[in-house]
N, C-alpha and C positions, 0 to 999 in steps of 0.2 A: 245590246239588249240583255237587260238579266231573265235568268231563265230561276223561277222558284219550283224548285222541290220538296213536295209536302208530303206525309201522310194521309190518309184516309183514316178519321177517327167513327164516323159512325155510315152504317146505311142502312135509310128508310123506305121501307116499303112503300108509295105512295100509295101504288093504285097495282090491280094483277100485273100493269104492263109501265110503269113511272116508278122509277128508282130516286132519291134524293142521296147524294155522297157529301158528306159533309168535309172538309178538311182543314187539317191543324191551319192557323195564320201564320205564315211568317214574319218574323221581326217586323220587318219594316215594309211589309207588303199594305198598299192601302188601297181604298175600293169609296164609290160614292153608290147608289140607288139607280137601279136601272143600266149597271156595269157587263160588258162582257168579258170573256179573256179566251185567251189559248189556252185549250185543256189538252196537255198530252201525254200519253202512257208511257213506261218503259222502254228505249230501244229506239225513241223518235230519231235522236240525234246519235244514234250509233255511227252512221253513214260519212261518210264526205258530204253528203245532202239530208237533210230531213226527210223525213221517211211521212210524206205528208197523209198519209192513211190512218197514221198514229196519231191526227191530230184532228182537233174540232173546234169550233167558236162558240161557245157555249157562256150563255147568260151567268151571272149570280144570283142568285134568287135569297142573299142573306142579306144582312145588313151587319160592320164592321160589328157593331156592339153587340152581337147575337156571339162572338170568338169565333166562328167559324165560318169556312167558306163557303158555301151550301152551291152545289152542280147540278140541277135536276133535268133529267132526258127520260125521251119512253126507250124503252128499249122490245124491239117485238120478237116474237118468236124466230121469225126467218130476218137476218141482220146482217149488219156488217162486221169486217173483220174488228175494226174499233171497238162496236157494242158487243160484239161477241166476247169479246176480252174484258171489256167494262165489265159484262155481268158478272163474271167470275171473280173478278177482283173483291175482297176483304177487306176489314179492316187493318192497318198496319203498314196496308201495301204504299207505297213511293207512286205520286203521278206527280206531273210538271205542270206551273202556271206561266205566263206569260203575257207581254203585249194588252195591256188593263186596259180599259176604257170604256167610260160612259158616254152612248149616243143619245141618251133620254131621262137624263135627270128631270126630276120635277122642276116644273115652271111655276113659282109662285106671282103670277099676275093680277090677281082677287078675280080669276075666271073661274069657270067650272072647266073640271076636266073629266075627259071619258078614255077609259081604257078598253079599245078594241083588241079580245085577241081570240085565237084557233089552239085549242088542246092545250098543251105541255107551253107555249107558248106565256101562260099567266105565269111563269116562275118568273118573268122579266116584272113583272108587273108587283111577285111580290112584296119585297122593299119598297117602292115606292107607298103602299098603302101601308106597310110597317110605318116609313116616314112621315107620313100624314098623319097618321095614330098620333105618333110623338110630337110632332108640331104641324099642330094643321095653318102656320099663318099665310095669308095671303093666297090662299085657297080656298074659294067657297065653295065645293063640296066635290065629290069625286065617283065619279059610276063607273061599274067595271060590269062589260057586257062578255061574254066569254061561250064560245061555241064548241064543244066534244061531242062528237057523234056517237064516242064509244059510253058516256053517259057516265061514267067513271070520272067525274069534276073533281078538282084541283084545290087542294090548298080552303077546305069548305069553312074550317074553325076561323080562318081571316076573313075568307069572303063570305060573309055573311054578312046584308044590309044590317048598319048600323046606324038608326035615324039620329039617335044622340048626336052622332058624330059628322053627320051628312054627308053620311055615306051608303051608297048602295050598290047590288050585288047581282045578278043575274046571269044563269046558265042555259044558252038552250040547245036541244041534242040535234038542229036539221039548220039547214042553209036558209030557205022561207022563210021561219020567224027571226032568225040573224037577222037579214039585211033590210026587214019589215023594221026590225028596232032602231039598226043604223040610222034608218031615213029619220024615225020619230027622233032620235037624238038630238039628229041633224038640223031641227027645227032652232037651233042655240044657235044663231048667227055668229057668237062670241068665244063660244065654247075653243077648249084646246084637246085635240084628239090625237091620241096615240094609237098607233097598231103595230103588233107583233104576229110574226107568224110568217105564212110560207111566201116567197116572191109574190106567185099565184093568189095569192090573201091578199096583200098589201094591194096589189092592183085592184082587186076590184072591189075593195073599201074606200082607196083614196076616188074610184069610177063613182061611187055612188054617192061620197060626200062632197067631191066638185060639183055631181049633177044640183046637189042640194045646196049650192055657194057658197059653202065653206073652203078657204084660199089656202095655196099652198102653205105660205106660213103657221097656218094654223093645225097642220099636222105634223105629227115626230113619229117617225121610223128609226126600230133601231137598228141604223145603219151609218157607214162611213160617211161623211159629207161628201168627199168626190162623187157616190153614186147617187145622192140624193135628188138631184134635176133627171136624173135615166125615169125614178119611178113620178117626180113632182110635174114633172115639166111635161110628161108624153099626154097628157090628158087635155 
């Protein structure tokens, strides 16, 4: 397993409580759309064992030709030892990537696709609407439904509907009109649905859109394939 050690070239304020870490590429590190990886601090692999506190699974929310690797997490007041150290870190500072992989590449089928997600969760979301930007083929258009309660929405200069491009956008701050919209989505027998977000999210998106007969294939989690029958198959 190669372990890549980066810098941290810039970090963005997203939101009071959403930090974005951008960092240097290395050489020959490569990434597609909808990627996650091992993000880990200083000291992981000090041990005889990895020091798994030090470490997290953490989206890319960039795309290769942006030069950077973009990390974005909330980090809240009261936190973990991990984010507690994240906040502090600079630019200049050394973290570790690792173990790349993407569970939810775009699917170009000439379907419509909808992007379900929960908070900080749209950072997985955002390369893929980078990548439809740049070539929308074999996708006929893309909606992105996106729920934060803290009202503080994500990434608003991308997500903003764009009829040009057929694409549209949508935030709402309570669980109610969420899964009100879910269902009206769900009316696309065809459609291809994505969700990101907490265990507890994923269950009761994929609960609402089976109730609505849209079939397991027709949903992508991003998640490993071995666990994917745990969330597909229980319903």
């Amino acid at each position: 397993m190669q372990i890549y050690w980066t810098k941290i070239n810039k970090v963005i304020e997203e939101t009071s409580e959403v930090k974005t870490y951008l960092l240097d590429c290395p050489e020959d590190f490569t990434w597609e759309e909808g990627s996650h990886t091992h993000f880990a601090l200083e000291g992981f692999n000090a041990g005889d064992k990895p020091n798994r506190s030090l470490i997290r699974h953490m989206s890319i929310s960039t795309l290769p030709q942006e030069n950077s690797i973009g990390i974005t997490t909330r980090i809240r007041e009261q936190s973990s030892e991990f984010k507690t150290i994240l906040r502090n870190l600079e630019v200049g500072n050394e973290v570790a990537i690792f173990k790349t992989h993407s569970n939810v590449p775009l699917r170009r089928e000439d379907k419509n696709v909808y992007l379900l997600s929960s908070g900080v969760g749209l950072a997985t979301f955002r390369p893929l609407v980078l990548d439809y930007f740049e070539r929308a083929d074999n996708v006929n258009q893309i909606h992105s439904l996106n729920i934060d309660s803290s009202k503080d929405f994500l990434f608003t200069n991308i997500f903003e509907s764009a009829p040009d491009k057929n694409f549209t956008s949508q935030f709402v701050d309570n669980r109610k009109d969420y899964y009100e919209e879910v269902k009206n989505l769900a009316a696309d027998k065809d459609g291809l649905f994505y969700i990101v977000g907490s265990d507890e999210f994923l269950v009761q998106n994929i609960e609402v859109l089976r109730e609505q007969g849209i079939k397991p294939e027709q949903i992508m989690l991003d998640k490993h394939e071995k666990v994917l029958p745990e969330f597909l198959s229980s319903i």
